[in-house]
N, C-alpha and C positions, 0 to 999 in steps of 0.2 A: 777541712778541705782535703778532699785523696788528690796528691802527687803522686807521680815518679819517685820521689826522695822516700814516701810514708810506705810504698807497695816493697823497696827496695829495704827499709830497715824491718818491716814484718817477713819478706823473705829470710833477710840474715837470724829472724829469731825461727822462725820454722824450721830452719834448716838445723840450725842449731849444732850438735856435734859432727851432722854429716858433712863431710866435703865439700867444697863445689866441683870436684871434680867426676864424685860419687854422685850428686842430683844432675850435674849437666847428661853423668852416662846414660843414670833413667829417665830421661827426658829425650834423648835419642832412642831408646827402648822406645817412646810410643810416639814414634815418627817424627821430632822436633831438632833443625840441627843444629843440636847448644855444643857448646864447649865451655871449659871451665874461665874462659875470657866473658862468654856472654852469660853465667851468671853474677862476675864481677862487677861486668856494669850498669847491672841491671837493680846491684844490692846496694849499687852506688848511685841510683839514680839517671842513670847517664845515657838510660835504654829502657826506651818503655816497653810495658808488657802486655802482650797481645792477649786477647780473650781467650781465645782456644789456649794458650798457654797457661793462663791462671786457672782455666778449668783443669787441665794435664796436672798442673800442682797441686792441685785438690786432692788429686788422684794418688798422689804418689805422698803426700801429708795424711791422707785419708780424713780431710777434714772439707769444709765447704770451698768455695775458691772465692766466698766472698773477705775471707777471714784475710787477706792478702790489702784489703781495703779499709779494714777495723780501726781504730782508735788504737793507742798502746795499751789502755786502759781493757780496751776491753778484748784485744787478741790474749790479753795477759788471762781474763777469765777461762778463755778456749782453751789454752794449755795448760792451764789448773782444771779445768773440765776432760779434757782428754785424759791428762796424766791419771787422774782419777779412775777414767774407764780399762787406758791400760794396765793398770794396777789390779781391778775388779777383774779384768779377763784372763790375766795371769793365774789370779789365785780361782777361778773357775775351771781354768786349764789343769792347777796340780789338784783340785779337787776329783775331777774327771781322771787324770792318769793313776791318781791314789787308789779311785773305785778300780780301775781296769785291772791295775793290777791284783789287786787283793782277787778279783774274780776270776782272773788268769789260775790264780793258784789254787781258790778253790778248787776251781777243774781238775787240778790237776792232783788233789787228794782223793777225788771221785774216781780220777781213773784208780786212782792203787788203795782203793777203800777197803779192806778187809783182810790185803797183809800181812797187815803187821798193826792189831785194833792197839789201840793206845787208849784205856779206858778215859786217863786225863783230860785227852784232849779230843775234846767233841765237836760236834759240829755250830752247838750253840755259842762256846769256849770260842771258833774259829769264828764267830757271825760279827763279834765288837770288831770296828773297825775304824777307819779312818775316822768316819763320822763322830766317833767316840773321842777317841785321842781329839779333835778337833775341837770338839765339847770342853773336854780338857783344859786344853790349850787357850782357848777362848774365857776360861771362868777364871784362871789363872792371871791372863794378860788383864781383863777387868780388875780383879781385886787388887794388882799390881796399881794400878792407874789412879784407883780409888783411894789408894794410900797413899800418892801422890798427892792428891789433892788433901787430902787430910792435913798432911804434912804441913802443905803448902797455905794453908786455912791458918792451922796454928800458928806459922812463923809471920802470913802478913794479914791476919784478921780475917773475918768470914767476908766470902765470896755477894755481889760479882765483883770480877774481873774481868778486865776485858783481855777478847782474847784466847778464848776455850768456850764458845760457840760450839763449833764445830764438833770438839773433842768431847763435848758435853752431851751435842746430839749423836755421835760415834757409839760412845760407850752405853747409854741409854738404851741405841737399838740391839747393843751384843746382850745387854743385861735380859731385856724382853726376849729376844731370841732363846736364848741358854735357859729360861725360865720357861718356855714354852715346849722347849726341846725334853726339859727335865718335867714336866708333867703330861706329856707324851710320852715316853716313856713309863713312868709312873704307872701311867692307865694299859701300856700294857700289859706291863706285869702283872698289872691288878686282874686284867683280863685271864692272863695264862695261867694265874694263881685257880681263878674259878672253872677252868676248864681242868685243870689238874685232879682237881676236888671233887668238881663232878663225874670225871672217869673212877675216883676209887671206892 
């Protein structure tokens, strides 16, 4: 059954580290006039919450504003779904600024191209990039993981367990990933090996 009491303990988890003094200000931001008295009693059950306001909370959660009405059970899923996405947009974010800047600075060897040639370092030399290191990184954290479980196989008998679901279908998609990444690649080279050949 949705209460007052159920809207007010899914506010106090949304809110979570923030304030109430910090969600009452952005709630006055989009025209609402809260103070940090009336998100207390609202978290408290003691004031109910008006539609246009649960929708504003949406707004400022970035999540639905029915999530305000959920079960524990299952607002628990939404912020294991969100956490999730904010996670994924971060590291899409240092993916993009990783590209930026590497291309920032290519530029910036084009401008002073012929200076001062440095036969070592070429432009193909300057082309591995993030995405590489990344490749790296990724084959590294995998075999790490795998050893883990190796480990872990040995010491309490073979697998399942429960409990690495998740972590099962994680590392599965980086393995296909890196495997696909590393025969693109591959075919590359293979490509530029035959254009080489066929120019000499």
């Amino acid at each position: 059954m949705i209460d007052d009491e159920l809207i007010g303990r899914n506010l106090t988890v949304l809110r979570g580290t923030m304030s109430q003094k910090e969600l009452a200000e952005r709630m006055r931001k989009l025209g609402f006039k809260w103070s940090q008295a009336t998100v207390w009693s609202i978290e408290k059950g003691e004031r109910p919450l008006r539609l246009t306001e649960s929708e504003a909370l949406g707004s400022v959660f970035g999540i639905h504003a029915q999530a305000l009405t959920l079960t524990e059970q299952s607002l628990s899923r939404v912020m294991r779904a969100r956490e999730l996405d904010d996670a994924l947009t971060q590291i899409a974010d240092l993916a993009y600024a990783s590209f930026e800047r590497q291309r920032r600075l290519a530029m910036a060897y084009d401008m002073v191209a012929g200076e001062d040639d440095d036969e070592d370092f070429t432009p193909e030399l300057f082309a591995h990039n993030a995405v590489d290191y990344a490749l790296q990184g990724l084959a590294r954290a995998e075999a790490h993981l795998r050893g883990e479980f190796e480990v872990e196989e040995l010491l309490y008998g073979p697998f399942p367990h429960e409990g690495h679901d998740f972590q099962r279908a994680f590392i599965a998609r980086v393995r296909a990933q890196i495997e696909e990444l590393r025969q693109r690649g591959d075919t590359q080279e293979e490509a530029e090996d035959g254009v080489d050949q066929a120019t000499q």
